[in-house]
MDTraj code that builds the backbone (N, CA, C; nanometers):
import mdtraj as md
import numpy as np

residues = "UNK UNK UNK UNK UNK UNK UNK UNK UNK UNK UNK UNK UNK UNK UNK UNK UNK UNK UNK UNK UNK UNK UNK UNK UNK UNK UNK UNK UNK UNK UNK UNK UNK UNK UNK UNK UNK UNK UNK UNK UNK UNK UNK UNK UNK UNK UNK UNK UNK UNK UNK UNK UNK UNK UNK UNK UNK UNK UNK UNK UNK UNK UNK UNK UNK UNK UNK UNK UNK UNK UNK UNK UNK UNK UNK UNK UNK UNK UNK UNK UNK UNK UNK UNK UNK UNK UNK UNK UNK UNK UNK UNK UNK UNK UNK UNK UNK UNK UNK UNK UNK UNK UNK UNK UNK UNK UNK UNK UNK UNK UNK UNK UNK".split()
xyz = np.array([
    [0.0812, -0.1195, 0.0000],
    [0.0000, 0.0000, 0.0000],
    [0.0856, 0.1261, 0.0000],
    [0.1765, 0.1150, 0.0746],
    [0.2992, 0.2528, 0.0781],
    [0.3468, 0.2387, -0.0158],
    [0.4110, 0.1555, -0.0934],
    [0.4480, 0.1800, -0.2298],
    [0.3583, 0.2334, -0.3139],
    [0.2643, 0.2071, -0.3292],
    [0.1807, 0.2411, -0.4151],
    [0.0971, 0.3850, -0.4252],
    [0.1362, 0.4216, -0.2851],
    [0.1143, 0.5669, -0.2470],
    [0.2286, 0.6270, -0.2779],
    [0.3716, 0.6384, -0.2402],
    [0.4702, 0.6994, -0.2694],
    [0.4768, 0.6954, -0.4163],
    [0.4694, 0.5883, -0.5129],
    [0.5083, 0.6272, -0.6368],
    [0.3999, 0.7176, -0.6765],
    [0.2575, 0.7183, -0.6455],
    [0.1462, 0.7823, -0.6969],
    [0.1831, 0.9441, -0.6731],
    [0.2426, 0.9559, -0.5748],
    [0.3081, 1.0889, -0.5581],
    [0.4736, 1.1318, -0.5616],
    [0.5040, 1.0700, -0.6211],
    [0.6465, 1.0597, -0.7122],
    [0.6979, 1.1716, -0.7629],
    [0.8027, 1.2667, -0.7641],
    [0.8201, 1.4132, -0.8961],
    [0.8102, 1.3670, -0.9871],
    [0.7259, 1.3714, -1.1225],
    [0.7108, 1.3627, -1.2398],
    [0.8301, 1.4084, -1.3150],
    [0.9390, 1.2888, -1.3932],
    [1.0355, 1.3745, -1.4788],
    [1.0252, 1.4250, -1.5680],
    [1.1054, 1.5817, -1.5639],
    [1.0221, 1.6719, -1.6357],
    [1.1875, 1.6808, -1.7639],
    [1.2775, 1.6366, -1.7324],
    [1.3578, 1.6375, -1.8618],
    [1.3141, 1.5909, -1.9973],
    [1.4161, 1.6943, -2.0834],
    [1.3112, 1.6919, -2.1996],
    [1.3688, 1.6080, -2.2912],
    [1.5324, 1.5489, -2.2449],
    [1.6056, 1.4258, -2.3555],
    [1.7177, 1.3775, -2.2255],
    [1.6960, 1.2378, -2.2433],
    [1.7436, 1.1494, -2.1972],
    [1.9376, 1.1903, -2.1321],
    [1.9730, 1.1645, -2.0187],
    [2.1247, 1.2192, -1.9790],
    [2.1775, 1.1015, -2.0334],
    [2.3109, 1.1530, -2.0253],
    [2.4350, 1.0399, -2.0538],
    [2.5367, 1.0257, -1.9671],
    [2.5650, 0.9991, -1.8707],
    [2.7010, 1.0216, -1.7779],
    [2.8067, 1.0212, -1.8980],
    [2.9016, 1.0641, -1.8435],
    [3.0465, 1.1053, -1.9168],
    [3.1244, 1.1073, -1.7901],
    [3.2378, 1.0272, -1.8108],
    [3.3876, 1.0410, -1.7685],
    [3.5099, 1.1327, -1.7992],
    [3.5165, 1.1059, -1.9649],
    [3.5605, 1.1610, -2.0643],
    [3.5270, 1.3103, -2.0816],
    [3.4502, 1.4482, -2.0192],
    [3.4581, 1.5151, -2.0785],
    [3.4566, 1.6372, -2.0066],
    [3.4516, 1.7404, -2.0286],
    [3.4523, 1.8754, -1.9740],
    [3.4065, 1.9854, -2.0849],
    [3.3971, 2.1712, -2.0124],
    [3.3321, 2.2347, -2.0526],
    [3.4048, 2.3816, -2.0156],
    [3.4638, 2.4324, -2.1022],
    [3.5353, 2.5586, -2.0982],
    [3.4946, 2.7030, -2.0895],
    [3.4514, 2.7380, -1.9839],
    [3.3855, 2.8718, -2.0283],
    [3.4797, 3.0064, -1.9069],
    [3.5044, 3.0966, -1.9823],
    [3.6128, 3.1374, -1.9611],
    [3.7213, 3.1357, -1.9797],
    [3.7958, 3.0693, -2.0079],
    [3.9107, 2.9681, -2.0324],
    [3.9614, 2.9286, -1.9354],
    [3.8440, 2.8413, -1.8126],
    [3.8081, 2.7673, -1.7040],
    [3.7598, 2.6367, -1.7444],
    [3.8307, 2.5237, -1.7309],
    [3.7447, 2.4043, -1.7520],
    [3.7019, 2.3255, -1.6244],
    [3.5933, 2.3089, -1.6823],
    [3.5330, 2.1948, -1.5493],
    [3.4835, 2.0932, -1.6441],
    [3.4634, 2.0164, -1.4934],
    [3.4466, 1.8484, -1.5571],
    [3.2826, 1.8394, -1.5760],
    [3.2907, 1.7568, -1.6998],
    [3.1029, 1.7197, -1.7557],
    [3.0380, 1.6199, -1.6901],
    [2.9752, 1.6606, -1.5885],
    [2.9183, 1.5535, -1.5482],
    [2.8236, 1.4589, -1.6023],
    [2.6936, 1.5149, -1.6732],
    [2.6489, 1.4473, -1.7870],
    [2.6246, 1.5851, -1.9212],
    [2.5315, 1.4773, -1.9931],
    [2.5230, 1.5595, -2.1242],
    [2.4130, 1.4917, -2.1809],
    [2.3216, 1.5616, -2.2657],
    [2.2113, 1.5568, -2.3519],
    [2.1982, 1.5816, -2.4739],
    [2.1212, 1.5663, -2.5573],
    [2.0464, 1.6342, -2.6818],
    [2.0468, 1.7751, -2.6801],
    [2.0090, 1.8439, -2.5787],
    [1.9206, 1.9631, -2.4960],
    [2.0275, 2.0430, -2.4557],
    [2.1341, 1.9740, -2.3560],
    [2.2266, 2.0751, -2.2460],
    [2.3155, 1.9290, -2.1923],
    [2.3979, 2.0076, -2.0885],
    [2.5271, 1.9773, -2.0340],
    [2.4701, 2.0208, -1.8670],
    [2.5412, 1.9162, -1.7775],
    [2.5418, 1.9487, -1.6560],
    [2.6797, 1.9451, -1.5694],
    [2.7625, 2.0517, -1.5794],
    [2.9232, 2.1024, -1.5170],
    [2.9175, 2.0913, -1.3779],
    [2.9942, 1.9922, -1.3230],
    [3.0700, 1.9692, -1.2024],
    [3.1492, 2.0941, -1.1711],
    [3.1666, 2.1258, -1.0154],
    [3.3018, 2.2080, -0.9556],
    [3.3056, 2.3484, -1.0054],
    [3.1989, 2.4193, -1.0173],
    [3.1804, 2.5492, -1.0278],
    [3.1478, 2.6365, -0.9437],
    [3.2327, 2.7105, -0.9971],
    [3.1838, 2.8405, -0.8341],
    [3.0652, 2.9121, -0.8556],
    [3.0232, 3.0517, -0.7949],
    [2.9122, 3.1378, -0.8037],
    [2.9414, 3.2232, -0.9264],
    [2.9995, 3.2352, -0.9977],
    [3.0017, 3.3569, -1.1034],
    [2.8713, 3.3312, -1.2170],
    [2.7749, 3.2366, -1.2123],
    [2.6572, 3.1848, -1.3269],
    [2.5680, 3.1909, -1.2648],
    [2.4397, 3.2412, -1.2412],
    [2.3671, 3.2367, -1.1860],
    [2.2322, 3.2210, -1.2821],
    [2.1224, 3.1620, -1.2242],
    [2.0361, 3.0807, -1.3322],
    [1.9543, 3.1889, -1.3861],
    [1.9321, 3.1891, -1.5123],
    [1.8817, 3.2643, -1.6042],
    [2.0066, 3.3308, -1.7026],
    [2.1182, 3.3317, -1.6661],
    [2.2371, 3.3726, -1.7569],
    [2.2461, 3.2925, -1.9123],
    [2.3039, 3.3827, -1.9660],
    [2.3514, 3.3041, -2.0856],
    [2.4787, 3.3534, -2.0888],
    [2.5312, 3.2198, -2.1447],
    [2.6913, 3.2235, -2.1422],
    [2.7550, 3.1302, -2.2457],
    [2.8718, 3.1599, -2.3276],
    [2.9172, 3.0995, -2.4205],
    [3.0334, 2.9699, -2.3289],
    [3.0047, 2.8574, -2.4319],
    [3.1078, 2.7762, -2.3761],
    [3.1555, 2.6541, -2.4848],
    [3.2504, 2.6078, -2.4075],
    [3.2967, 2.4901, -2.5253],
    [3.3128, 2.3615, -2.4473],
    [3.2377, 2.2922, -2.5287],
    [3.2270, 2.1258, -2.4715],
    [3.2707, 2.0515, -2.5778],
    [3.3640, 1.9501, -2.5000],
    [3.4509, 1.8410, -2.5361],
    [3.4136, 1.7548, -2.4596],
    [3.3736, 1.6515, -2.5420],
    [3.3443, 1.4975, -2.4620],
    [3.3786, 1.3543, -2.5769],
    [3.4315, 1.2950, -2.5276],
    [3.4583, 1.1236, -2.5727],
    [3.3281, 1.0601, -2.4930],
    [3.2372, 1.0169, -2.6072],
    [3.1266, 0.9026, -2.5113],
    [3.1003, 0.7975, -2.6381],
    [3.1664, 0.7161, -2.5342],
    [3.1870, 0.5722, -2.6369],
    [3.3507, 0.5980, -2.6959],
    [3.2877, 0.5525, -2.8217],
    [3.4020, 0.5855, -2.9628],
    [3.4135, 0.6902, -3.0342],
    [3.2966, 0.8164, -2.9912],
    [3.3056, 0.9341, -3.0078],
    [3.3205, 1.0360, -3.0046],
    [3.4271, 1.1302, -3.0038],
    [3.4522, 1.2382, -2.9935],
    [3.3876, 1.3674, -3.0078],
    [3.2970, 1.4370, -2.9527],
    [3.2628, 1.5687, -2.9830],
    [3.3312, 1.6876, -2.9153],
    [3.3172, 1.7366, -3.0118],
    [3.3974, 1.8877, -2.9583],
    [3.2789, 1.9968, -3.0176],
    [3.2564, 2.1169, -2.9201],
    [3.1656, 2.2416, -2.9941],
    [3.1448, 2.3197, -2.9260],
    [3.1340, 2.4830, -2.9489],
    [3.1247, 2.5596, -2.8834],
    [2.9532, 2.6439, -2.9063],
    [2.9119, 2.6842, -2.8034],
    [2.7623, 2.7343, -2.8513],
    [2.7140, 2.8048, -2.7328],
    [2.6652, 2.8741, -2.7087],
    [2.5801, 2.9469, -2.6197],
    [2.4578, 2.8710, -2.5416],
    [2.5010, 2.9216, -2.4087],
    [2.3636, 2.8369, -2.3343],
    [2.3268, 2.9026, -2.1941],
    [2.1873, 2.8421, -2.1130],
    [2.1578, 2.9107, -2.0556],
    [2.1356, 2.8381, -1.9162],
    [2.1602, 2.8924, -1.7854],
    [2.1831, 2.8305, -1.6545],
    [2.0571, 2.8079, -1.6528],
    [1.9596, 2.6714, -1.6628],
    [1.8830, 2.6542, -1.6105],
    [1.8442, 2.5875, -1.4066],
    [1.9378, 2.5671, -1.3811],
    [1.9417, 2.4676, -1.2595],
    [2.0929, 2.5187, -1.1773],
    [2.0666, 2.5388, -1.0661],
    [2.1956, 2.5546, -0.9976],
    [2.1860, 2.4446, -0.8592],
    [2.3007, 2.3951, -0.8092],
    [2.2248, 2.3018, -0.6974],
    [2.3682, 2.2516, -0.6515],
    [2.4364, 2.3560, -0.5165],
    [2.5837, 2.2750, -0.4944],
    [2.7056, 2.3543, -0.6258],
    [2.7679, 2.2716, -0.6456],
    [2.8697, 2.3396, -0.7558],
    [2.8164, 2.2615, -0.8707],
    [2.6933, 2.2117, -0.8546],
    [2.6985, 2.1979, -0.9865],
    [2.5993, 2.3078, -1.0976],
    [2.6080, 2.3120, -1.2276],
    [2.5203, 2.3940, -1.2954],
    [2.4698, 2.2832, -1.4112],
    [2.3851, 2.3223, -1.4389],
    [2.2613, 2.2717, -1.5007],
    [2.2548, 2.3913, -1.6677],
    [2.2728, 2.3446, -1.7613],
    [2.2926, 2.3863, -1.8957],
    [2.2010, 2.3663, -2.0131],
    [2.1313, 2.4760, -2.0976],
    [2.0852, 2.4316, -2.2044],
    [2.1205, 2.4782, -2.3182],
    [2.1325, 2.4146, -2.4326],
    [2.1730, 2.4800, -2.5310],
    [2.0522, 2.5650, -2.6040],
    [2.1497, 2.7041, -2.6193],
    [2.0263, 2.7847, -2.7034],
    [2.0810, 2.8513, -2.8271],
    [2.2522, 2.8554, -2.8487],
    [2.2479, 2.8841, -2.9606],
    [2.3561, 2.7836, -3.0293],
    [2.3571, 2.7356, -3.1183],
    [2.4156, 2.6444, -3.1249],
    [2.3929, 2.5475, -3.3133],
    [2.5301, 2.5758, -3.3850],
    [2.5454, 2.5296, -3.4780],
    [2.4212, 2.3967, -3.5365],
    [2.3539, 2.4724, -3.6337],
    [2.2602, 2.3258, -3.6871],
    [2.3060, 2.2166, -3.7177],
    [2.4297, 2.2233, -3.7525],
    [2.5374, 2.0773, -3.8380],
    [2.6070, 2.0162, -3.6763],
    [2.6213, 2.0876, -3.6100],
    [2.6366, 2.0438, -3.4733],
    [2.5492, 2.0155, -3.3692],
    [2.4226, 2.0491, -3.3631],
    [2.2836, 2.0263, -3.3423],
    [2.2647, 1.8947, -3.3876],
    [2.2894, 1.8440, -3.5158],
    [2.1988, 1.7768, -3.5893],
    [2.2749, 1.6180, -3.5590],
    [2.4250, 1.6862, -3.5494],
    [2.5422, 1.5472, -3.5338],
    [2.5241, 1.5120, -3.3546],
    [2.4831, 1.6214, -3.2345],
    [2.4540, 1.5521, -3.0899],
    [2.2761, 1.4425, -3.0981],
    [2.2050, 1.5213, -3.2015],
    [2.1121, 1.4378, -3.1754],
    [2.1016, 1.3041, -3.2224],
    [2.1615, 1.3087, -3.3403],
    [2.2000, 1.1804, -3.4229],
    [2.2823, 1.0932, -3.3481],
    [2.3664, 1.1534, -3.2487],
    [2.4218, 1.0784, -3.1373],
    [2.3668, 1.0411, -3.0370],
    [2.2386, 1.0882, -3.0083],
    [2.1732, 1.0763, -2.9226],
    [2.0036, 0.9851, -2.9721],
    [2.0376, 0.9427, -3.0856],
    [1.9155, 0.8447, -3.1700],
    [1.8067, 0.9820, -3.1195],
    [1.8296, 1.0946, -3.1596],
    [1.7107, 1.1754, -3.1917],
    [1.7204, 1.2419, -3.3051],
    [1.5902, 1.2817, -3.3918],
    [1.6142, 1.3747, -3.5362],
    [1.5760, 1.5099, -3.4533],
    [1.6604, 1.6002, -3.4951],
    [1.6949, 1.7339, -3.4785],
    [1.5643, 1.7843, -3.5377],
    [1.5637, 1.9111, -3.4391],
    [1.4412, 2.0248, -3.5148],
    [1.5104, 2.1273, -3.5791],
    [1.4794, 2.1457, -3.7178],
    [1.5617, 2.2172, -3.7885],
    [1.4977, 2.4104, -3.7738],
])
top = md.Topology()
chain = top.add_chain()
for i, resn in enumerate(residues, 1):
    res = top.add_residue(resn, chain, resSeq=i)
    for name in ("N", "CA", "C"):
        top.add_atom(name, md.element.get_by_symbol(name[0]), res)
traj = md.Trajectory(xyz[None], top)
């Protein structure tokens, strides 16, 4: 019966594409890198950051990640959605269509053009 009550009132996940943990990668902004904790279709979530981002910012950055056998590298504009601890919470908002089109394809999603 408690199970069945707790999940009935559960947080509904509200992400909008699936995370990926990463080992392999990090995220340069400033010419500060921190480590990637995961990564999406959508955005990036950066480990070990201090207070200088605060949510609603937009800020240019460059992400490099190996996941799998693949290498991405790209730089694009994005916006602090989530702050929580040192970590920050990332979405992409401006950001190359041919590079858009190659994370979602990595991510078995078709891009909105």
């Amino acid at each position: 019966m408690w199970a069945s009550l707790k999940s009935a009132f559960a947080p509904v996940e509200k992400r909008q594409a699936v995370r990926r943990e990463t080992t392999t990668g990090s995220v340069r902004i400033d010419s500060r890198a921190y480590p990637l904790v995961n990564w999406s279709a959508t955005g990036v979530l950066i480990g070990g950051h201090g207070d200088h981002l605060v949510k609603g910012q937009r800020f240019k950055m460059q992400v490099d990640v190996k996941d799998g056998t693949e290498a991405i590298s790209f730089g694009c504009e994005a916006l602090v959605v989530r702050k929580q601890g040192d970590k920050v919470a990332a979405q992409f908002v401006m950001i190359d269509k041919a590079v858009k089109a190659r994370i979602h394809k990595h991510f078995g999603r078709r891009a909105a053009v």
